[in-house]
KELUMZA-826569 format. One record per residue: residue number from 0; y, z, x of N, C-alpha, C, CB in turn. Coordinates in nm, 4 decimals, padded with zeros to 6 digits. Glycine has a CB too. Layout:
N
<pt n="NUM" n_y="Y" n_z="Z" n_x="X" ca_y="Y" ca_z="Z" ca_x="X" c_y="Y" c_z="Z" c_x="X" cb_y="Y" cb_z="Z" cb_x="X"/>
...
***
This chain:
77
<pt n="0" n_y="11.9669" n_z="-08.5686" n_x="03.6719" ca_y="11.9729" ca_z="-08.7083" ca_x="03.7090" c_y="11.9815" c_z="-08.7946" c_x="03.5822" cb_y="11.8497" cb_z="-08.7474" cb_x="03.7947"/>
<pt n="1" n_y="12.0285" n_z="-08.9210" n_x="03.5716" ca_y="12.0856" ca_z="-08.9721" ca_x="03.4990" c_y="11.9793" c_z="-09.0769" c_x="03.4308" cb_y="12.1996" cb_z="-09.0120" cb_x="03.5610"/>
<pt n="2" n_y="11.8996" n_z="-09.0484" n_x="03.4011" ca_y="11.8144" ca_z="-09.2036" ca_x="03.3151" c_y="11.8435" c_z="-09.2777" c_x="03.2502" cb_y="11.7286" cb_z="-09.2050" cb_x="03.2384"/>
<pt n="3" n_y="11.7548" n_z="-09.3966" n_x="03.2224" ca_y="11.7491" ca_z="-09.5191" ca_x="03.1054" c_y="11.8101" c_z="-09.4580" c_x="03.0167" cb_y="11.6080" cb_z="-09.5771" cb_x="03.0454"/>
<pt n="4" n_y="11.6897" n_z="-09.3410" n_x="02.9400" ca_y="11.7547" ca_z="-09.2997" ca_x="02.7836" c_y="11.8578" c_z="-09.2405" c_x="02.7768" cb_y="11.6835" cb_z="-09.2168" cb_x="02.7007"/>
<pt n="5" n_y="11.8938" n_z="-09.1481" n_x="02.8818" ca_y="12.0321" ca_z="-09.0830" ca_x="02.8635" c_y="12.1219" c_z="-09.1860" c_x="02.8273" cb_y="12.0868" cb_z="-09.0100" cb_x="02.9897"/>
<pt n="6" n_y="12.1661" n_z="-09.3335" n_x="02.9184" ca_y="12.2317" ca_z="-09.4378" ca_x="02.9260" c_y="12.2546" c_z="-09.4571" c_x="02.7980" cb_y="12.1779" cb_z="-09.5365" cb_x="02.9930"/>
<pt n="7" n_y="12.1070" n_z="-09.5795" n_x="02.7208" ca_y="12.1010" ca_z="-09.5829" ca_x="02.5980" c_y="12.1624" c_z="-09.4870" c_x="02.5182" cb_y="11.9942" cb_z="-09.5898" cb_x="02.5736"/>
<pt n="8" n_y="12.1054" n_z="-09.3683" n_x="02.4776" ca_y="12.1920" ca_z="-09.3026" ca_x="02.3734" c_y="12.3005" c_z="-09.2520" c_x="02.3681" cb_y="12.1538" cb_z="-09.2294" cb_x="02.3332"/>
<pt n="9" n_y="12.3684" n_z="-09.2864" n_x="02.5511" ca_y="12.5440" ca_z="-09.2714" ca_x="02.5809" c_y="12.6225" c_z="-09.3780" c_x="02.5126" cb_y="12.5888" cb_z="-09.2888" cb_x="02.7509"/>
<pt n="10" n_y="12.5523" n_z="-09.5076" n_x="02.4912" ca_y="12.5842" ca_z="-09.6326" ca_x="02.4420" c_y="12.5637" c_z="-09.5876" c_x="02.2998" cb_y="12.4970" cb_z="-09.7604" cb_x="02.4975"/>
<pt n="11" n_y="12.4361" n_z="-09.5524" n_x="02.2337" ca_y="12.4502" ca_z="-09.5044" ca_x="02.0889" c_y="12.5586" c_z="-09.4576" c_x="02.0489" cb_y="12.3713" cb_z="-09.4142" cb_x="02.0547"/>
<pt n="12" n_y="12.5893" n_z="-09.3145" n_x="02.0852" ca_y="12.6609" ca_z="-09.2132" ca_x="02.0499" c_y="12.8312" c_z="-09.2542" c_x="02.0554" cb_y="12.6146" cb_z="-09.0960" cb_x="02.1445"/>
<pt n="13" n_y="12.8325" n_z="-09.3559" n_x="02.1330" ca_y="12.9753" ca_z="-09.4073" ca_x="02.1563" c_y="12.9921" c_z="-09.5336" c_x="02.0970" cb_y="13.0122" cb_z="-09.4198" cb_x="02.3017"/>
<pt n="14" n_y="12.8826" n_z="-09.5609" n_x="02.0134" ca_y="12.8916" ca_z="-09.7407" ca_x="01.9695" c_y="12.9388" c_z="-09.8607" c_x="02.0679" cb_y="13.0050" cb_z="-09.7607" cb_x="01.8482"/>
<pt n="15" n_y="12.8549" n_z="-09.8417" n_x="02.1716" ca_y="12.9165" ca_z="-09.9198" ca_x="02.2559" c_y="12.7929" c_z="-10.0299" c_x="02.3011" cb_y="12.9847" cb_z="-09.8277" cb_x="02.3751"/>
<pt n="16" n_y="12.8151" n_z="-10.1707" n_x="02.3684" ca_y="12.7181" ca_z="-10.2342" ca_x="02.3782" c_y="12.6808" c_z="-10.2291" c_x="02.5387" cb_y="12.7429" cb_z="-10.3615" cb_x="02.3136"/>
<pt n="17" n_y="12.5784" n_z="-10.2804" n_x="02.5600" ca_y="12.5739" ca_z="-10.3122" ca_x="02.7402" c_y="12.7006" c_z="-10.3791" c_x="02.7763" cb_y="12.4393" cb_z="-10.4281" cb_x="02.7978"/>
<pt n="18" n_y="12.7495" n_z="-10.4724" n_x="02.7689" ca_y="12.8306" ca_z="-10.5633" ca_x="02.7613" c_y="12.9297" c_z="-10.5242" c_x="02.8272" cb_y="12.8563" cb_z="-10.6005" cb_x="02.6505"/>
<pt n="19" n_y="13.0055" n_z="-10.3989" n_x="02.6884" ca_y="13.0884" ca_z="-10.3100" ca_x="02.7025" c_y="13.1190" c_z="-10.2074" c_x="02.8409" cb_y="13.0557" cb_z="-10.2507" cb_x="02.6020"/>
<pt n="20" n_y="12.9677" n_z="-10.1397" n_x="02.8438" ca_y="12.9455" ca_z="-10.0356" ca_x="02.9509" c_y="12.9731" c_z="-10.0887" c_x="03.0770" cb_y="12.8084" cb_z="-09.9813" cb_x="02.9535"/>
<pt n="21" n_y="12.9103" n_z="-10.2603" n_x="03.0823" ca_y="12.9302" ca_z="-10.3045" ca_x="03.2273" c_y="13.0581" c_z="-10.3405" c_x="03.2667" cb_y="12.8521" cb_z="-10.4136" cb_x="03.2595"/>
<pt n="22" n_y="13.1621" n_z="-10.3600" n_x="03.1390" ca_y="13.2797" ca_z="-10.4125" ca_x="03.1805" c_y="13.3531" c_z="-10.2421" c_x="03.2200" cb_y="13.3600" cb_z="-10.5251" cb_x="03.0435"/>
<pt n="23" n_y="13.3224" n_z="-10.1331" n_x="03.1706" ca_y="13.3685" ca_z="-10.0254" ca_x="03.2042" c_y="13.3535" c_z="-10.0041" c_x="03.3823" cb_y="13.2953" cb_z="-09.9249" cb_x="03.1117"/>
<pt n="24" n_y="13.1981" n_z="-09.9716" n_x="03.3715" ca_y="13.1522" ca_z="-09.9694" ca_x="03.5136" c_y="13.1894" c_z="-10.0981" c_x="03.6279" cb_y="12.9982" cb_z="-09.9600" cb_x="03.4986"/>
<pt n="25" n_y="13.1912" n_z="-10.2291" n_x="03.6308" ca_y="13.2417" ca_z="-10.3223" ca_x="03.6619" c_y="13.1407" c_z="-10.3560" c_x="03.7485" cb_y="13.3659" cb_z="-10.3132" cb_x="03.6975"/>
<pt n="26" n_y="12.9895" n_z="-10.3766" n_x="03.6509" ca_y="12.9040" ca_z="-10.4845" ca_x="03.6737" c_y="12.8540" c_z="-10.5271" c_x="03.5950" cb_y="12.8275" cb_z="-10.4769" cb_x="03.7395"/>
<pt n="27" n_y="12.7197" n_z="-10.6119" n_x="03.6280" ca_y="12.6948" ca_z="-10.7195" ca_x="03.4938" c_y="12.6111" c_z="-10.6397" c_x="03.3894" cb_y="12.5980" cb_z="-10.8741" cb_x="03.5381"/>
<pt n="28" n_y="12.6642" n_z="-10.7426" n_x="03.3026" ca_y="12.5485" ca_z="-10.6651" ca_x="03.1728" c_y="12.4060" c_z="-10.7170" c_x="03.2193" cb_y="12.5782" cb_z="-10.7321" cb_x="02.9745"/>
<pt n="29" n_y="12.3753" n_z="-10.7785" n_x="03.2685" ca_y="12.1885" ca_z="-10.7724" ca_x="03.3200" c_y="12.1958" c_z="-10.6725" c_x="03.4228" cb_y="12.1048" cb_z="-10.9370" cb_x="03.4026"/>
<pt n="30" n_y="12.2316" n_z="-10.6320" n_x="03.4718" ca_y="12.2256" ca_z="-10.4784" ca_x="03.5577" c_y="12.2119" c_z="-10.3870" c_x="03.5044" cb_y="12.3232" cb_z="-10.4319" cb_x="03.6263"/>
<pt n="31" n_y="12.2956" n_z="-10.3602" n_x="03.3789" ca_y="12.2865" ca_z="-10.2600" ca_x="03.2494" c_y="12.1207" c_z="-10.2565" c_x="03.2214" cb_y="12.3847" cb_z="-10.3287" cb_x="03.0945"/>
<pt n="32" n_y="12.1071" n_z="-10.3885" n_x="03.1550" ca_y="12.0068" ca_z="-10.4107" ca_x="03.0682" c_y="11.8422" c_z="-10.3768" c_x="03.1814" cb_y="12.0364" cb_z="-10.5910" cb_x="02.9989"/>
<pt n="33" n_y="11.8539" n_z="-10.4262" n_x="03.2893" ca_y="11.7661" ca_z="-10.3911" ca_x="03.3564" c_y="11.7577" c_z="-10.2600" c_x="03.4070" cb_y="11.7618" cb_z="-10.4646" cb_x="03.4326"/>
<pt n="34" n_y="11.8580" n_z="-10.1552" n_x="03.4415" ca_y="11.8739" ca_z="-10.0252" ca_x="03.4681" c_y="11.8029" c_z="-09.9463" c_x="03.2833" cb_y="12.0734" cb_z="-10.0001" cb_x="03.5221"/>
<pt n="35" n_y="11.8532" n_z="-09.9984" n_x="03.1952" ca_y="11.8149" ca_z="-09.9503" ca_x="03.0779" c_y="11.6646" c_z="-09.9434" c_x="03.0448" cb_y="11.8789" cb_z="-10.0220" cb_x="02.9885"/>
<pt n="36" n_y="11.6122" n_z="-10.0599" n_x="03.0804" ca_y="11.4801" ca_z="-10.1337" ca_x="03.0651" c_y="11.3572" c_z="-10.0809" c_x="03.1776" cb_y="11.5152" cb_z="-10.3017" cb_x="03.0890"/>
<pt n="37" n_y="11.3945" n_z="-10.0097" n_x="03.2766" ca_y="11.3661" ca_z="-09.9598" ca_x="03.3963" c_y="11.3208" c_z="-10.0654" c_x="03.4580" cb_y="11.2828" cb_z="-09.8531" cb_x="03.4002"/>
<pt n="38" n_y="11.3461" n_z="-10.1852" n_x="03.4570" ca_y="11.3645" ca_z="-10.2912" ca_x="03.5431" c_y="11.4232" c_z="-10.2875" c_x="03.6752" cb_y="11.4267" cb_z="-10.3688" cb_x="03.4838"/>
<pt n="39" n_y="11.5099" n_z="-10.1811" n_x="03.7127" ca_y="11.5482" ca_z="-10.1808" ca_x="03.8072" c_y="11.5734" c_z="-10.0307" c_x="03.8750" cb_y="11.6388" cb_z="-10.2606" cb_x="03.7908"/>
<pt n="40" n_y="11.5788" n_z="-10.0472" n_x="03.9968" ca_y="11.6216" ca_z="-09.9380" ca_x="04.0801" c_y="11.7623" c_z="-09.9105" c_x="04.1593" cb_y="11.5327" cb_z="-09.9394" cb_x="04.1674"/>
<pt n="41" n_y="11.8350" n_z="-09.8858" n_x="04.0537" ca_y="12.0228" ca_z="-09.8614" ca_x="04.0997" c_y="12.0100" c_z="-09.7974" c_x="04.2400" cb_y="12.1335" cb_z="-09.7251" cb_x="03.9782"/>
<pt n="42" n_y="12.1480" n_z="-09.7991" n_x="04.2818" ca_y="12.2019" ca_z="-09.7135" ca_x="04.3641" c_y="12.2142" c_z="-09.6371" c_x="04.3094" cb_y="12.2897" cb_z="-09.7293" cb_x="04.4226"/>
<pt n="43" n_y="12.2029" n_z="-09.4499" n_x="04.3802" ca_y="12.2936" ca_z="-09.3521" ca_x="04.3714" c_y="12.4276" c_z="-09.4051" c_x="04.2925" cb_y="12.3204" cb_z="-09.3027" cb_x="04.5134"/>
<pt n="44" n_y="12.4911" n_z="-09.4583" n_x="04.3491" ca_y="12.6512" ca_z="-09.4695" ca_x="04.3366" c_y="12.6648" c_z="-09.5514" c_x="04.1868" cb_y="12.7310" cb_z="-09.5703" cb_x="04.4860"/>
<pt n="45" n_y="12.5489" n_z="-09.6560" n_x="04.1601" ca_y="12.5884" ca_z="-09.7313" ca_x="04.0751" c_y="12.5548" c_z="-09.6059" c_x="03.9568" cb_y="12.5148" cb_z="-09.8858" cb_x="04.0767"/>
<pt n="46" n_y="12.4854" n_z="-09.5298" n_x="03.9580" ca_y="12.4629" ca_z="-09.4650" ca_x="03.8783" c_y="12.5575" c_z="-09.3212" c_x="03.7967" cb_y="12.3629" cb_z="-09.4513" cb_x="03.9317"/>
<pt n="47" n_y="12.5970" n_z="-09.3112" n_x="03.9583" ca_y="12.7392" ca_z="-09.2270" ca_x="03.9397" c_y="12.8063" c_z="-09.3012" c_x="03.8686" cb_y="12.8265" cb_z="-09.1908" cb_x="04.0620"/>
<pt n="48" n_y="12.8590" n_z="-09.4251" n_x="03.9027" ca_y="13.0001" ca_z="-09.4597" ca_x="03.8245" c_y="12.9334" c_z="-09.5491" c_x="03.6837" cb_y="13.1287" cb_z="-09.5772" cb_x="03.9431"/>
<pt n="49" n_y="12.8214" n_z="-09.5077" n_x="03.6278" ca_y="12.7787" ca_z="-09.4888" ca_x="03.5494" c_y="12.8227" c_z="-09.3793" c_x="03.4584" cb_y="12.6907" cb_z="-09.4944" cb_x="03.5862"/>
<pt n="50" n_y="12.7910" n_z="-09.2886" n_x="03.4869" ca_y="12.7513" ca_z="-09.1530" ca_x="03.4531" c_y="12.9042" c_z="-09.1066" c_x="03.4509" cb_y="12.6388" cb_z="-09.0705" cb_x="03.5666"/>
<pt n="51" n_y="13.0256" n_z="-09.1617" n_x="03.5378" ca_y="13.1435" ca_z="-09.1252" ca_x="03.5470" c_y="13.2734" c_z="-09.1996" c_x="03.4234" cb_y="13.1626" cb_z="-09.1562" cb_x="03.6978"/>
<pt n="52" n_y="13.2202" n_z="-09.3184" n_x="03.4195" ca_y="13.2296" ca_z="-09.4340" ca_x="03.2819" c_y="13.2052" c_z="-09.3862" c_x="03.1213" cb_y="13.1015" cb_z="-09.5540" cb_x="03.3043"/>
<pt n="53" n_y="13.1385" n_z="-09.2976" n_x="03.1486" ca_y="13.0598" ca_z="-09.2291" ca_x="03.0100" c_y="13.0704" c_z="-09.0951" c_x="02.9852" cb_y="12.9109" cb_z="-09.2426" cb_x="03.0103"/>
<pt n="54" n_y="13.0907" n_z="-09.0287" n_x="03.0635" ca_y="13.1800" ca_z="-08.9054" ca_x="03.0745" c_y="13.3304" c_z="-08.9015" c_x="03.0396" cb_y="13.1747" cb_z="-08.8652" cb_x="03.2056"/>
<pt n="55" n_y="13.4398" n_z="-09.0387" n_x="03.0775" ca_y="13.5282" ca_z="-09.0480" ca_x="03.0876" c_y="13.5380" c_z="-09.1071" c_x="02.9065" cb_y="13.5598" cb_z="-09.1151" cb_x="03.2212"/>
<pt n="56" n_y="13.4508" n_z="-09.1373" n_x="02.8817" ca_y="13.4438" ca_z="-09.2310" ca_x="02.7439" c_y="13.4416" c_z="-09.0813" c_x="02.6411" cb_y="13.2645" cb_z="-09.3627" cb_x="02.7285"/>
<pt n="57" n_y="13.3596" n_z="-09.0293" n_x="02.6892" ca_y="13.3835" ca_z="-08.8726" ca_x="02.5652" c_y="13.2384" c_z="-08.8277" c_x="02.5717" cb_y="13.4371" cb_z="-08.9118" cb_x="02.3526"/>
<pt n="58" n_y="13.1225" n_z="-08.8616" n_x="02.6604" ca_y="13.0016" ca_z="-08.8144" ca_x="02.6979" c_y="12.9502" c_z="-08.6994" c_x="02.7592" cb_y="12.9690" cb_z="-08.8817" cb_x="02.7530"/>
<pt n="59" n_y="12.8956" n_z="-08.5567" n_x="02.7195" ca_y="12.8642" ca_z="-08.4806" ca_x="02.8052" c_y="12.7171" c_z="-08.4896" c_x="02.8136" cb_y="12.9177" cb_z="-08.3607" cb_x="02.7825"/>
<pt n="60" n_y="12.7003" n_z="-08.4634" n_x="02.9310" ca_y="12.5516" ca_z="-08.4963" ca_x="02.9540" c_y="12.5084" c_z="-08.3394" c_x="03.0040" cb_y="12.5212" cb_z="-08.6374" cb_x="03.0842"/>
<pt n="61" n_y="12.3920" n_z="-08.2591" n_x="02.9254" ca_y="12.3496" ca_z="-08.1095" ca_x="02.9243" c_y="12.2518" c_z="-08.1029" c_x="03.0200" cb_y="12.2948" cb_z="-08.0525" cb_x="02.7883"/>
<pt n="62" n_y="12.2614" n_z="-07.9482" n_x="03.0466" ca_y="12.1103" ca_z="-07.9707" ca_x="03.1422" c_y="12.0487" c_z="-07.8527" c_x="03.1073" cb_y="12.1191" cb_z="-07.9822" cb_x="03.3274"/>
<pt n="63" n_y="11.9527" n_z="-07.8097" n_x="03.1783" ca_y="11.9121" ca_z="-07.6916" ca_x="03.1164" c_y="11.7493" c_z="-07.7366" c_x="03.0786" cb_y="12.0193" cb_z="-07.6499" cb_x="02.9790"/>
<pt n="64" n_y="11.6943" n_z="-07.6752" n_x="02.9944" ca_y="11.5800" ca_z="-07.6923" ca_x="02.9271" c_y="11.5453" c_z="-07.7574" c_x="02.8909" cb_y="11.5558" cb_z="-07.6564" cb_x="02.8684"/>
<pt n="65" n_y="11.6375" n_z="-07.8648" n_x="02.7555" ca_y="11.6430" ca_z="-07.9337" ca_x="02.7299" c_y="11.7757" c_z="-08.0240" c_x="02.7160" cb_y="11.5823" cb_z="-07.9047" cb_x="02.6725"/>
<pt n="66" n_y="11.7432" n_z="-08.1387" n_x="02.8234" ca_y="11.8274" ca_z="-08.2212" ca_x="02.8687" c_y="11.8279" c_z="-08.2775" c_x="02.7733" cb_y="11.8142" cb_z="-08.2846" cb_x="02.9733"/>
<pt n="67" n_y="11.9769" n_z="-08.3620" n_x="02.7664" ca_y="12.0631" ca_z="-08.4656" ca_x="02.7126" c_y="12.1904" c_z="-08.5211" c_x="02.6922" cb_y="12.0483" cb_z="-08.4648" cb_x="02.6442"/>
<pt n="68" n_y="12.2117" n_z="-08.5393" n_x="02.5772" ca_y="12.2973" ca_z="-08.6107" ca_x="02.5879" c_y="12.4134" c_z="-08.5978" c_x="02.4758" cb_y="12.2373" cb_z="-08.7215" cb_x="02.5999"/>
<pt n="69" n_y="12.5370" n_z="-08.5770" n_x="02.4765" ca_y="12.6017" ca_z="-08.4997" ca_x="02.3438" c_y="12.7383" c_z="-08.5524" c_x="02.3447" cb_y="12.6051" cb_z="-08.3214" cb_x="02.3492"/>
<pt n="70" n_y="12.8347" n_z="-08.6054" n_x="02.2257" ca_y="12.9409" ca_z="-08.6605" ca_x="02.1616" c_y="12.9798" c_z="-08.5500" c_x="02.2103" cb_y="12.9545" cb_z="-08.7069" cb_x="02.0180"/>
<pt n="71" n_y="13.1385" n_z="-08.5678" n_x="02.3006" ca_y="13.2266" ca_z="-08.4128" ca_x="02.2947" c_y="13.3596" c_z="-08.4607" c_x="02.2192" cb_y="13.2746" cb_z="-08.3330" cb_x="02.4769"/>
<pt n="72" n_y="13.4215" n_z="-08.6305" n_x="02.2509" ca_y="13.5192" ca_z="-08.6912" ca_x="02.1855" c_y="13.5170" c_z="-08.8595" c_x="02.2200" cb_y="13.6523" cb_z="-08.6158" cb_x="02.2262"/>
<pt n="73" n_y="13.5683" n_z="-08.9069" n_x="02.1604" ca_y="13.5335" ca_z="-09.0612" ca_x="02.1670" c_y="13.6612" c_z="-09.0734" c_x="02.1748" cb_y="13.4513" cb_z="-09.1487" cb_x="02.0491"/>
<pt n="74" n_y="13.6388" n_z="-09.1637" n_x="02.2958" ca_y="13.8082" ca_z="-09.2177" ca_x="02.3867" c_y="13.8736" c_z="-09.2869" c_x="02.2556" cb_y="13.7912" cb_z="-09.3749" cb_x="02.5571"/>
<pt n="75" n_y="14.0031" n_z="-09.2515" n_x="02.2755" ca_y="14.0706" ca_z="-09.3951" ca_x="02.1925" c_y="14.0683" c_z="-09.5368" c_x="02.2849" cb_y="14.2561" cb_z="-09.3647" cb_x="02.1533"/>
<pt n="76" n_y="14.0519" n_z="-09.6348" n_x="02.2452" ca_y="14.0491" ca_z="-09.8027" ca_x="02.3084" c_y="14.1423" c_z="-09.7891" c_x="02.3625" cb_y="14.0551" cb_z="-09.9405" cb_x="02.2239"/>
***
């Protein structure tokens, strides 16, 4: 499942801002910031096309033992 920190360090690893992520996903950056902040409780779905936004960006997200979060290639703009 997809958390705050995973989010955050999907945004690290890709130099990307909330801003950015929400214009990917196509909602607001206070949705970001509150999903980040655990301010809030997403949808399933918002979280998918989260998680599908950041994958598509060059994000693999591991599972296993120890979960996270890993650079595979960084989209060109």
């Amino acid at each position: 499942m997809l958390t705050p920190a995973h989010i955050r360090a999907a945004r690290a690893l890709l130099d990307i801002t909330q801003g950015e992520l929400a214009a990917m996903v196509g909602i607001s950056k206070t949705a970001i910031n509150n999903i980040e902040r655990s301010k809030a409780d997403p949808k399933a779905s918002t979280l998918r096309a989260i998680e599908s936004a950041l994958v598509g960006a060059g994000i693999e997200f591991t599972n296993g033992g120890e979960p996270g979060v890993k650079l595979t290639r960084k989209a060109e703009p």
